[in-house]
PyMOL Python script that loads the backbone (N, CA, C, O; Angstrom):
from pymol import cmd

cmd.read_pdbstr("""\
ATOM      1  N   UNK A   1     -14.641 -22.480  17.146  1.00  0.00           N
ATOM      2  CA  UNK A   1     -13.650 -21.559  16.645  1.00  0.00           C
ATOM      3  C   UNK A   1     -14.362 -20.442  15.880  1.00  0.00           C
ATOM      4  O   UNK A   1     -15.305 -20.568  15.099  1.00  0.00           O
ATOM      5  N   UNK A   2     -13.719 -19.308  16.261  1.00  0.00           N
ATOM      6  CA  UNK A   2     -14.437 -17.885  15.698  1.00  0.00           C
ATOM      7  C   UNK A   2     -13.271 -17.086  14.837  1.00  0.00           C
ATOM      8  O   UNK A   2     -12.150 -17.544  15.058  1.00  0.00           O
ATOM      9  N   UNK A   3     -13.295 -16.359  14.218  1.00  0.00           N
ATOM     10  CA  UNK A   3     -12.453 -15.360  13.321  1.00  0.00           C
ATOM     11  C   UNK A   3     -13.135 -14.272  13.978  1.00  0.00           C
ATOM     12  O   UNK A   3     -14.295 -14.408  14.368  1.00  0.00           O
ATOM     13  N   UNK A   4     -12.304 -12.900  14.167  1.00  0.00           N
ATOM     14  CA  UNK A   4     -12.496 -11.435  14.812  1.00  0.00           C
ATOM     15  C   UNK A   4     -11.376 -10.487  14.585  1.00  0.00           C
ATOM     16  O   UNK A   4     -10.235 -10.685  15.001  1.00  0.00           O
ATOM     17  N   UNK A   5     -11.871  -9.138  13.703  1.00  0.00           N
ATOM     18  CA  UNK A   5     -10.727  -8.461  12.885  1.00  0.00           C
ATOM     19  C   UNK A   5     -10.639  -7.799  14.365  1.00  0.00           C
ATOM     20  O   UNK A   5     -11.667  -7.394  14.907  1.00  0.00           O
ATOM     21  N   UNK A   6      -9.596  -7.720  14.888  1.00  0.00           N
ATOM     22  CA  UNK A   6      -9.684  -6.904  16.233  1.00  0.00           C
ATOM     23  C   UNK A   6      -8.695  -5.325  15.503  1.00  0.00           C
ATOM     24  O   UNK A   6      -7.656  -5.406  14.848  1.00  0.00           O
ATOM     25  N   UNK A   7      -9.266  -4.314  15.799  1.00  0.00           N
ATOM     26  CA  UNK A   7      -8.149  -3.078  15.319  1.00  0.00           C
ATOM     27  C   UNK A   7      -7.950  -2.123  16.647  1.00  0.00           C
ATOM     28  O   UNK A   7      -8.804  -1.435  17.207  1.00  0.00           O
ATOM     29  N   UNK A   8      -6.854  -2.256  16.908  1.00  0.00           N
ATOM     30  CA  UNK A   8      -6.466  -1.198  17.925  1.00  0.00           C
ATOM     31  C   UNK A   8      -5.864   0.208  17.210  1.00  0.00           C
ATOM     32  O   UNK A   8      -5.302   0.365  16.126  1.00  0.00           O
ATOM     33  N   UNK A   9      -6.267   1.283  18.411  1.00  0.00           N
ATOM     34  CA  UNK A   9      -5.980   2.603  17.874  1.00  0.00           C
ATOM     35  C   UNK A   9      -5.348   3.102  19.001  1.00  0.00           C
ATOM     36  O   UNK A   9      -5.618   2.592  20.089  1.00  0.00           O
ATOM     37  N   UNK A  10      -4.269   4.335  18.901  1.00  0.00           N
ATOM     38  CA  UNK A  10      -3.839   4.967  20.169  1.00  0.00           C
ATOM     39  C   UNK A  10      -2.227   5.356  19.569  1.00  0.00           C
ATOM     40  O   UNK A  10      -2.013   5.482  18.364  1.00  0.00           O
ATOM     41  N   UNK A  11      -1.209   5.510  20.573  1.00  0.00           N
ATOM     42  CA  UNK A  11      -0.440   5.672  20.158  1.00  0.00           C
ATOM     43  C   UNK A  11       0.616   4.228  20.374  1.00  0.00           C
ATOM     44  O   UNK A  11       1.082   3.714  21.391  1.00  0.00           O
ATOM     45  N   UNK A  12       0.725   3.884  18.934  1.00  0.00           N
ATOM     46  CA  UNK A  12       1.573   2.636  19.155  1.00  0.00           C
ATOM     47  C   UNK A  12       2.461   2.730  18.814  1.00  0.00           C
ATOM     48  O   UNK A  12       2.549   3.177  17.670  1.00  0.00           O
ATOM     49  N   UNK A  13       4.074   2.287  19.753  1.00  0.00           N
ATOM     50  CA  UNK A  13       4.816   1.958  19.255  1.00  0.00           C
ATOM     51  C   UNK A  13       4.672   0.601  18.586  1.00  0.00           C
ATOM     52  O   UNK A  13       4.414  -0.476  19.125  1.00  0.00           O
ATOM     53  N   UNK A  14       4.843   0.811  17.585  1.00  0.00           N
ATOM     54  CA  UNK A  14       4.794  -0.497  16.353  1.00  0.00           C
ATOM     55  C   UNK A  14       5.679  -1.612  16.675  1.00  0.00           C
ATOM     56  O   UNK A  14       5.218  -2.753  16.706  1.00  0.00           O
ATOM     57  N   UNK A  15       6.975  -1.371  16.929  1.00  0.00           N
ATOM     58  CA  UNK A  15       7.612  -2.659  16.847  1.00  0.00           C
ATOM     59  C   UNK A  15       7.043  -3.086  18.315  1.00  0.00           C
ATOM     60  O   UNK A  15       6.224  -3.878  17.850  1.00  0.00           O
ATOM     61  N   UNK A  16       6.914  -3.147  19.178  1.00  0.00           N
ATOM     62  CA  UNK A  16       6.972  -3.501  20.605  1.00  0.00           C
ATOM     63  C   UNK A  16       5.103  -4.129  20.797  1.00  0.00           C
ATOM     64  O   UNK A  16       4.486  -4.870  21.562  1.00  0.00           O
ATOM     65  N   UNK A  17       4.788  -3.215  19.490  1.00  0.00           N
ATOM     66  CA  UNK A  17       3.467  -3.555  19.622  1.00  0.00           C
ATOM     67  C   UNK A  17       2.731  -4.796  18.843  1.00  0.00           C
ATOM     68  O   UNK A  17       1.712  -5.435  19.107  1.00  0.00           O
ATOM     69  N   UNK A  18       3.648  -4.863  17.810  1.00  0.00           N
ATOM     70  CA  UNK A  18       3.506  -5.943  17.258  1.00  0.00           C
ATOM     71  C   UNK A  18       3.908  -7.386  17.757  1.00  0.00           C
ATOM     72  O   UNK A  18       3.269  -8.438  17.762  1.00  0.00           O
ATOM     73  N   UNK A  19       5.452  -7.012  18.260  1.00  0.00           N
ATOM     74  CA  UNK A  19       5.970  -7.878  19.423  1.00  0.00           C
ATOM     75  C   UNK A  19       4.782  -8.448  20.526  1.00  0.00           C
ATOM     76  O   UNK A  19       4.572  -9.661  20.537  1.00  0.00           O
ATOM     77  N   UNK A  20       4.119  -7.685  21.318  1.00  0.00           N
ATOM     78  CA  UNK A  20       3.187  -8.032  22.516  1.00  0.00           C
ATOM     79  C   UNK A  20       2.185  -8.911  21.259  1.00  0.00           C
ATOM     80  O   UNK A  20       2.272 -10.137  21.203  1.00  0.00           O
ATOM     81  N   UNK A  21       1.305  -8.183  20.346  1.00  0.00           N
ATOM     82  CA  UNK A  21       0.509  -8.779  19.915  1.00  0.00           C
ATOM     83  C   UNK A  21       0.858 -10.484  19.458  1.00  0.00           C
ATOM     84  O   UNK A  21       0.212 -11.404  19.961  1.00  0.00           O
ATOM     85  N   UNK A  22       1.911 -10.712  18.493  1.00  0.00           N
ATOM     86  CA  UNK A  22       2.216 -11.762  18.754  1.00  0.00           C
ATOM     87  C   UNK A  22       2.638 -12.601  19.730  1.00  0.00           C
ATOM     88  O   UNK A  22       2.693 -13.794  19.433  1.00  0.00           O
ATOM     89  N   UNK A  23       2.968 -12.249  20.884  1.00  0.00           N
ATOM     90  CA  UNK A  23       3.038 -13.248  21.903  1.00  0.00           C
ATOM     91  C   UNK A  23       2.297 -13.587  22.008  1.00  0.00           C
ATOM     92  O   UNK A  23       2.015 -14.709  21.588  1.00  0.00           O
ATOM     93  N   UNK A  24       1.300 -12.637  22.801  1.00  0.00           N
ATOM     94  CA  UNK A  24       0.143 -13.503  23.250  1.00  0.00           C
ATOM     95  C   UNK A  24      -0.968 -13.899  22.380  1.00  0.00           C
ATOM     96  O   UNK A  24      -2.037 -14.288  22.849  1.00  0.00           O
ATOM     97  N   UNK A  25      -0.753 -13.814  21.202  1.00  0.00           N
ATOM     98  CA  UNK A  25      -1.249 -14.615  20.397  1.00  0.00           C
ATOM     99  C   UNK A  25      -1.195 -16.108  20.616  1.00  0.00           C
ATOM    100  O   UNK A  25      -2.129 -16.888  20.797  1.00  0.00           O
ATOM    101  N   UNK A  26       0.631 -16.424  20.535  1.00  0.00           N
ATOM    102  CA  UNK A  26       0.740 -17.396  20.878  1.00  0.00           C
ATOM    103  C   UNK A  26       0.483 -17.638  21.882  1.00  0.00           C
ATOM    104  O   UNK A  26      -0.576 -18.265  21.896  1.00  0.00           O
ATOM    105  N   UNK A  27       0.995 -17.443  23.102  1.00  0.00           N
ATOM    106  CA  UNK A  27       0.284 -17.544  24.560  1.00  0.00           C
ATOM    107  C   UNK A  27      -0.751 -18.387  24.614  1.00  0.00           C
ATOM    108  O   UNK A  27      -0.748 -19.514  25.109  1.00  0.00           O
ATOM    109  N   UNK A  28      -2.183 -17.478  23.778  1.00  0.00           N
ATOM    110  CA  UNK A  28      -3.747 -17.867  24.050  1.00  0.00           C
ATOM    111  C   UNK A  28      -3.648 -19.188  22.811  1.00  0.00           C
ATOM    112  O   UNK A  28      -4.755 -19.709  22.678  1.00  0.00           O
ATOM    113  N   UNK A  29      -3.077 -19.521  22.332  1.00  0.00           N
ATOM    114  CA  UNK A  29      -2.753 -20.661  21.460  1.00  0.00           C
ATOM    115  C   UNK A  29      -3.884 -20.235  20.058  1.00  0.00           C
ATOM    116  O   UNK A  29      -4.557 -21.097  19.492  1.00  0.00           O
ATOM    117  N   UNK A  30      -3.906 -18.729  19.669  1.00  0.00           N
ATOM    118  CA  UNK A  30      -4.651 -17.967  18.520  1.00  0.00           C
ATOM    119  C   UNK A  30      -3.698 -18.475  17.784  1.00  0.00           C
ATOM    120  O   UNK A  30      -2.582 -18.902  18.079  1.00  0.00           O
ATOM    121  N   UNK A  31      -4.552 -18.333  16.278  1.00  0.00           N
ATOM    122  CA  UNK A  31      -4.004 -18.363  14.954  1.00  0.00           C
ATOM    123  C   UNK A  31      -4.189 -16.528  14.890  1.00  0.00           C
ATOM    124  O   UNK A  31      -5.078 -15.838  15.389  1.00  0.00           O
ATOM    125  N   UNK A  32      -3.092 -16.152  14.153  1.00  0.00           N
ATOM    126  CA  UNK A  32      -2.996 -14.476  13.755  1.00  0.00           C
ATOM    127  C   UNK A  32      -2.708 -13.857  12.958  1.00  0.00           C
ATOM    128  O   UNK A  32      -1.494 -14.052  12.996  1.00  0.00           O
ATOM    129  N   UNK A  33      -2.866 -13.158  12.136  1.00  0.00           N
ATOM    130  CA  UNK A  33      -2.602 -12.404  10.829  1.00  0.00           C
ATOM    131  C   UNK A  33      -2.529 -11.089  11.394  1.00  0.00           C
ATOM    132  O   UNK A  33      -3.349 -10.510  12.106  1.00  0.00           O
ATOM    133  N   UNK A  34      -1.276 -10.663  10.910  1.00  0.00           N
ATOM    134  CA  UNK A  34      -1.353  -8.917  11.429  1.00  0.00           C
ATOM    135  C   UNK A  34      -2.219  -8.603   9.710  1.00  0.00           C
ATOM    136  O   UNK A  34      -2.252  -9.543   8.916  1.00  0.00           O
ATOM    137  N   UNK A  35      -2.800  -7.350   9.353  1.00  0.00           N
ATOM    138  CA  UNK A  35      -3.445  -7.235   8.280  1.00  0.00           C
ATOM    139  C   UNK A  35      -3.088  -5.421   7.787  1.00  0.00           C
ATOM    140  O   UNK A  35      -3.005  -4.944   6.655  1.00  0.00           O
ATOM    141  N   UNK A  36      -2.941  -4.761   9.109  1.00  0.00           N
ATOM    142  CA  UNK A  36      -2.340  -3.243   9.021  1.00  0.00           C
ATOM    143  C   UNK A  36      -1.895  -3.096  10.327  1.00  0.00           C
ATOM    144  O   UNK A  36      -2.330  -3.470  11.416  1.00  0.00           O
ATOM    145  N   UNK A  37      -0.264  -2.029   9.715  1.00  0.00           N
ATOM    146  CA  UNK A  37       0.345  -1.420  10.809  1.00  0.00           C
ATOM    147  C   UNK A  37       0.737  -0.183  10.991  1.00  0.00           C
ATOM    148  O   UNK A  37       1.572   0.265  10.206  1.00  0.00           O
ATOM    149  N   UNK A  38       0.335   0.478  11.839  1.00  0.00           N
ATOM    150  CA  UNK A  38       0.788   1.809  11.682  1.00  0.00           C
ATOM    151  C   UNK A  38       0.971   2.233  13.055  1.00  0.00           C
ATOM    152  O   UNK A  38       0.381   1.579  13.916  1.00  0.00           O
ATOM    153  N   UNK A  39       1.849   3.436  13.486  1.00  0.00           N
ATOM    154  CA  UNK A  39       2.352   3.693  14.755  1.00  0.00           C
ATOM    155  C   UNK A  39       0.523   4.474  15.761  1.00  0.00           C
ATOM    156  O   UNK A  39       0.389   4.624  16.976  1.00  0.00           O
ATOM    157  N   UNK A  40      -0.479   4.770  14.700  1.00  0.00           N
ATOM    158  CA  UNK A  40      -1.870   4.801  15.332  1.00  0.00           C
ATOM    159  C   UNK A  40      -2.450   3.609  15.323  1.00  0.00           C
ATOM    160  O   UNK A  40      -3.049   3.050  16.242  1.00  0.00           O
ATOM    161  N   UNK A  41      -2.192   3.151  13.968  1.00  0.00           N
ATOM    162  CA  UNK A  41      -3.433   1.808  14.188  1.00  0.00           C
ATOM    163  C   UNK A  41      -2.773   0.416  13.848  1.00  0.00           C
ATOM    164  O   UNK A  41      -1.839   0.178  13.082  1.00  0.00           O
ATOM    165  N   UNK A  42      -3.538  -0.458  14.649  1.00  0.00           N
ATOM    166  CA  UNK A  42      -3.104  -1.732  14.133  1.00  0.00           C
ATOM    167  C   UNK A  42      -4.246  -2.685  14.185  1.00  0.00           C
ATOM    168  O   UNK A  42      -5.115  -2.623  15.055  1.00  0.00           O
ATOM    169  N   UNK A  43      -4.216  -3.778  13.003  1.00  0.00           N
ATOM    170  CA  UNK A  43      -5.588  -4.684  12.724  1.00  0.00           C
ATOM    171  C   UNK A  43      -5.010  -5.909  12.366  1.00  0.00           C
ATOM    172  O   UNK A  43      -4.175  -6.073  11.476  1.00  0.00           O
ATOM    173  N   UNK A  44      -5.777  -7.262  13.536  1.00  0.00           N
ATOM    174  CA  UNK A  44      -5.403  -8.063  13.307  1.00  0.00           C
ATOM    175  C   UNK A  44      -6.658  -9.271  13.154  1.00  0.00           C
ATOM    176  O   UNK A  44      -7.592  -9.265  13.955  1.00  0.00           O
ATOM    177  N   UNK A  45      -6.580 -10.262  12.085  1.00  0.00           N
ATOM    178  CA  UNK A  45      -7.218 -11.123  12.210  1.00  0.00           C
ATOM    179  C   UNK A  45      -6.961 -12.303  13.314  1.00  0.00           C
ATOM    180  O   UNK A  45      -5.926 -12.872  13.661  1.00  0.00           O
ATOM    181  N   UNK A  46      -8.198 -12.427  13.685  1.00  0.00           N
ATOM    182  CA  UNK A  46      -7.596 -13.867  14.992  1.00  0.00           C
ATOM    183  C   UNK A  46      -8.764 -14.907  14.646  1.00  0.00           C
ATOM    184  O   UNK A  46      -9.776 -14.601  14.015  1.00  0.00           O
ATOM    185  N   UNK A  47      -8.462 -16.255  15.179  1.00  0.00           N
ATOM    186  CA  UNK A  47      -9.061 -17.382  14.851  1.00  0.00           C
ATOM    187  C   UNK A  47      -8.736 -18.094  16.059  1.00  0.00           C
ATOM    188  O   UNK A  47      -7.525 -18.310  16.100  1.00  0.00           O
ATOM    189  N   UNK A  48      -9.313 -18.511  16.988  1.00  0.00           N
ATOM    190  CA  UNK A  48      -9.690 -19.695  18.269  1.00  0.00           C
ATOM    191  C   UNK A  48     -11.198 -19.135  18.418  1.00  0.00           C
ATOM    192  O   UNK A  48     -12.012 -18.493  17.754  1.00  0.00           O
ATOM    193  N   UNK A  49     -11.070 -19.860  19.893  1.00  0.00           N
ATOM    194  CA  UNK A  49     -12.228 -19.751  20.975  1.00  0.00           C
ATOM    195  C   UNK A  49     -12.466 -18.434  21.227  1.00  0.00           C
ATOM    196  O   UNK A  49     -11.550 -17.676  21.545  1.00  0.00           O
ATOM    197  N   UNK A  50     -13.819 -18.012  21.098  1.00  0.00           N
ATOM    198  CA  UNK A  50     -14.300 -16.705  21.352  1.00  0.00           C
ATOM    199  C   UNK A  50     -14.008 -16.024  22.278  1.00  0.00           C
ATOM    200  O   UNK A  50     -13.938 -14.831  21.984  1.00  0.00           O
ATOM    201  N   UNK A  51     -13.707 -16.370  23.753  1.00  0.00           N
ATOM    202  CA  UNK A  51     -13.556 -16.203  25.123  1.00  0.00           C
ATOM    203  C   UNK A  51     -12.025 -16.060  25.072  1.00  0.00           C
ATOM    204  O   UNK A  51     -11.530 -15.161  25.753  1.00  0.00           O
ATOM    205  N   UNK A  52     -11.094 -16.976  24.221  1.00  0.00           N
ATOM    206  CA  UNK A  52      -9.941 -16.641  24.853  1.00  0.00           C
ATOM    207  C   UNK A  52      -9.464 -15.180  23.376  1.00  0.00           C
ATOM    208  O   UNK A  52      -8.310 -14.759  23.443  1.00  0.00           O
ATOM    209  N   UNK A  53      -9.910 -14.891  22.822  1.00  0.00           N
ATOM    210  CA  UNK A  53     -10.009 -13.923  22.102  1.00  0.00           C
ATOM    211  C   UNK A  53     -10.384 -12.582  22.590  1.00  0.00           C
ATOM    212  O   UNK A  53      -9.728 -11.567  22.354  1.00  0.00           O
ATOM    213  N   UNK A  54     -11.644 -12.632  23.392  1.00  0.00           N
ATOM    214  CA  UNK A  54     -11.694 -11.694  24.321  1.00  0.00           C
ATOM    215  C   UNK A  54     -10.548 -11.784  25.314  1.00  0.00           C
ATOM    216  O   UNK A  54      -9.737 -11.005  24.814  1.00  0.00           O
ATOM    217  N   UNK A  55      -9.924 -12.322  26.553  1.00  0.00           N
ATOM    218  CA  UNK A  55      -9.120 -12.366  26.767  1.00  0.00           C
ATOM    219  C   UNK A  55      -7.455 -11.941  26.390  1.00  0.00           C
ATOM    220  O   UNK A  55      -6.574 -11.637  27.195  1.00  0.00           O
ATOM    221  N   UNK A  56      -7.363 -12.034  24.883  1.00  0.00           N
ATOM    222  CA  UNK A  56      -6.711 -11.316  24.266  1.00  0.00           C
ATOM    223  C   UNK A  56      -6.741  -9.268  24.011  1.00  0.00           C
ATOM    224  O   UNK A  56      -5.883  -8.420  23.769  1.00  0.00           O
ATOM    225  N   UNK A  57      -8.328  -9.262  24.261  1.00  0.00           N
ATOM    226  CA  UNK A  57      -8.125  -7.752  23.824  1.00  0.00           C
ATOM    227  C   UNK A  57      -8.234  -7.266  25.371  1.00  0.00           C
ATOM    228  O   UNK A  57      -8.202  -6.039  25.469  1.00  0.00           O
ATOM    229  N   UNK A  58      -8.331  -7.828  26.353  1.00  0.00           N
ATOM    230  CA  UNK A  58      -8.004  -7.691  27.698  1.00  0.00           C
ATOM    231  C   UNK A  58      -6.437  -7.361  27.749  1.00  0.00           C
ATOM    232  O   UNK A  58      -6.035  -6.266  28.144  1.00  0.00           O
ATOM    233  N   UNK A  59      -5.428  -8.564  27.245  1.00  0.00           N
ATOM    234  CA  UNK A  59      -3.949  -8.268  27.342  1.00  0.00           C
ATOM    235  C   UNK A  59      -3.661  -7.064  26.777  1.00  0.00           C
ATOM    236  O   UNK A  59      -2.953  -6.261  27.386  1.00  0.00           O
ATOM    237  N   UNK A  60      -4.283  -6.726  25.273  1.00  0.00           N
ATOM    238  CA  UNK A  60      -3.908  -5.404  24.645  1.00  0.00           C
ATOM    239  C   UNK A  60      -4.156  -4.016  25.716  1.00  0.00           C
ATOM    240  O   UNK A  60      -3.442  -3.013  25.712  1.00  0.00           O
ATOM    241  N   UNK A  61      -5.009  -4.181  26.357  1.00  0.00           N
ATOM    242  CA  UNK A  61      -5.047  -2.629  27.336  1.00  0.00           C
ATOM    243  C   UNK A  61      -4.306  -2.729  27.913  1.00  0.00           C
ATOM    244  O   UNK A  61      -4.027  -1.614  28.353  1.00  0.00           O
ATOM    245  N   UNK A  62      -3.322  -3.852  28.489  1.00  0.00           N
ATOM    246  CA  UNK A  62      -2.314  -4.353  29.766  1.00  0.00           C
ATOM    247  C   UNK A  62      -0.877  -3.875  28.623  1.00  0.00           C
ATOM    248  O   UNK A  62       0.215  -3.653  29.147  1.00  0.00           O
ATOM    249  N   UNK A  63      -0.983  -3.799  27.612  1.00  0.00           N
ATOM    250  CA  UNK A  63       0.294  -3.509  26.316  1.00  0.00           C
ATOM    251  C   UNK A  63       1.421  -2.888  26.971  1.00  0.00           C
ATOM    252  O   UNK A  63       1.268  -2.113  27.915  1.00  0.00           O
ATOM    253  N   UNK A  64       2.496  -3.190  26.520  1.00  0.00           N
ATOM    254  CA  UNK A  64       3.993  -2.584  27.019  1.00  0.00           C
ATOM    255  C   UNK A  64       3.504  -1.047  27.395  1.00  0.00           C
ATOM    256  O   UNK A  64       2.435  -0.496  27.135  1.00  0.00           O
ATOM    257  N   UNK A  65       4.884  -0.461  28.231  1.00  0.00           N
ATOM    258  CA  UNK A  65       4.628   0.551  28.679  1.00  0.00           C
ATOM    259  C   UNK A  65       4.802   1.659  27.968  1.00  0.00           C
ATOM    260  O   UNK A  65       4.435   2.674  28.560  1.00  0.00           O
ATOM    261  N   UNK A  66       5.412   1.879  26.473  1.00  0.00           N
ATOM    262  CA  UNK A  66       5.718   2.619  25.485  1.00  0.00           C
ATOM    263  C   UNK A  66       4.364   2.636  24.481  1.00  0.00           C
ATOM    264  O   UNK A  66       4.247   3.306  23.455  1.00  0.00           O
ATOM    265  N   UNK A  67       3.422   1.757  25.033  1.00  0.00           N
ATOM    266  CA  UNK A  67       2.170   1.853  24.066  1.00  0.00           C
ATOM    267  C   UNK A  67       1.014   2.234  24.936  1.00  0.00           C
ATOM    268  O   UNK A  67       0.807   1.706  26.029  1.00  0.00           O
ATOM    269  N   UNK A  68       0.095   3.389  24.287  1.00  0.00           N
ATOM    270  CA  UNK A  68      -1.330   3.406  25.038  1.00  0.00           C
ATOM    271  C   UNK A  68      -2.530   3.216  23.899  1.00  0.00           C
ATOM    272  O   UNK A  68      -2.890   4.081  23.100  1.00  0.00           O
ATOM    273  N   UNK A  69      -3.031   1.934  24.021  1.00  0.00           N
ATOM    274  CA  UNK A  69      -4.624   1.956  23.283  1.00  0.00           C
ATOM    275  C   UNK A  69      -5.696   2.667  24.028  1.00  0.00           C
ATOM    276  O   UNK A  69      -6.022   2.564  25.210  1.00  0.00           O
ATOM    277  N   UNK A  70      -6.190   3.443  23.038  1.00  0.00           N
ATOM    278  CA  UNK A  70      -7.039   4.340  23.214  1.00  0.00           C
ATOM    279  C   UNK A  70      -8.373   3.303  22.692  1.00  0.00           C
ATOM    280  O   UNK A  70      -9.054   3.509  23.697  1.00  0.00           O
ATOM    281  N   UNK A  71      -9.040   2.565  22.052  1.00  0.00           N
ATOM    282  CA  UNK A  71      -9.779   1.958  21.749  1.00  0.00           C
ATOM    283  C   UNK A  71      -9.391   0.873  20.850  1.00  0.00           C
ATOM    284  O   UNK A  71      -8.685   1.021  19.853  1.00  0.00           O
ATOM    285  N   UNK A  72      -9.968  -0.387  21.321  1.00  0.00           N
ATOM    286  CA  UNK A  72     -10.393  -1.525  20.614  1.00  0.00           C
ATOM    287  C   UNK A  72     -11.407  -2.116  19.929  1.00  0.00           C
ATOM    288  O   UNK A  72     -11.975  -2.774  20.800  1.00  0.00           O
ATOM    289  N   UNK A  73     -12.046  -2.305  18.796  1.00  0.00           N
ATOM    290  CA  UNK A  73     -12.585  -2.576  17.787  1.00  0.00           C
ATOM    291  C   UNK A  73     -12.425  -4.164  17.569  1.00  0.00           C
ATOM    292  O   UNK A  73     -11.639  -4.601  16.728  1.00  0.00           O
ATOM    293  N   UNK A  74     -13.332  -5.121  18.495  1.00  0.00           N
ATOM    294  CA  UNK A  74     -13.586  -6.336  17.623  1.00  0.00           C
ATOM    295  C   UNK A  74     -15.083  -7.154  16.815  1.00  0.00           C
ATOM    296  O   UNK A  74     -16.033  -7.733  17.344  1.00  0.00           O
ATOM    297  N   UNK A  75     -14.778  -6.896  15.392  1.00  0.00           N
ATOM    298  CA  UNK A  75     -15.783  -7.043  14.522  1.00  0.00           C
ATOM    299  C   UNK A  75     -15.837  -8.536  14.294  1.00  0.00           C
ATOM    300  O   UNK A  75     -14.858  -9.264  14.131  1.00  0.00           O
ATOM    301  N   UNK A  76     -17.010  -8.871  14.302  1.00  0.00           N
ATOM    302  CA  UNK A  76     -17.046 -10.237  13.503  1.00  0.00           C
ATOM    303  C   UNK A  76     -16.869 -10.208  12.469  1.00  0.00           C
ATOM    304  O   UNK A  76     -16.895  -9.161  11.821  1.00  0.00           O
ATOM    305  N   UNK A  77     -16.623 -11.402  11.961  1.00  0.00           N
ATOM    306  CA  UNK A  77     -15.950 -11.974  10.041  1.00  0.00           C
ATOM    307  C   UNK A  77     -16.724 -12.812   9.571  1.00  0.00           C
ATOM    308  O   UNK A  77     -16.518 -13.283   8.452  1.00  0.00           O
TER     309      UNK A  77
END
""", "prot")
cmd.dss("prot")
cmd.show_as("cartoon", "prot")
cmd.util.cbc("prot")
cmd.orient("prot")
């Protein structure tokens, strides 16, 4: 198990975006902390398996159709 502040940037719709992020949070069976939200940026702490974490910032480029990430940012903790 790994921790990774992942921060997405672009234009987000926030609610829908927060919505996706928590699903598949749950989905990938992550532990998640949203940490900042804003309709540019959003930063979340995650905690599983490294791989299905990546996998996760895979779903974020796939994000509803009212959201476009322009870049993803995952830092180690």
């Amino acid at each position: 198990m790994v921790t990774r502040r992942v921060s997405l940037e672009g234009a987000l719709s926030t609610e829908s975006c927060l919505a996706m992020i928590s699903h598949f949070a749950r989905r990938l069976s992550l532990t998640s902390t949203i940490t900042s939200a804003s309709p540019r940026s959003i930063s979340i702490m995650l905690t599983g398996d490294e791989r299905v974490i990546d996998m996760f910032e895979i779903a974020c480029w796939l994000g509803p159709d009212d959201v476009t990430v322009d870049t993803i940012t995952v830092e180690i903790v």
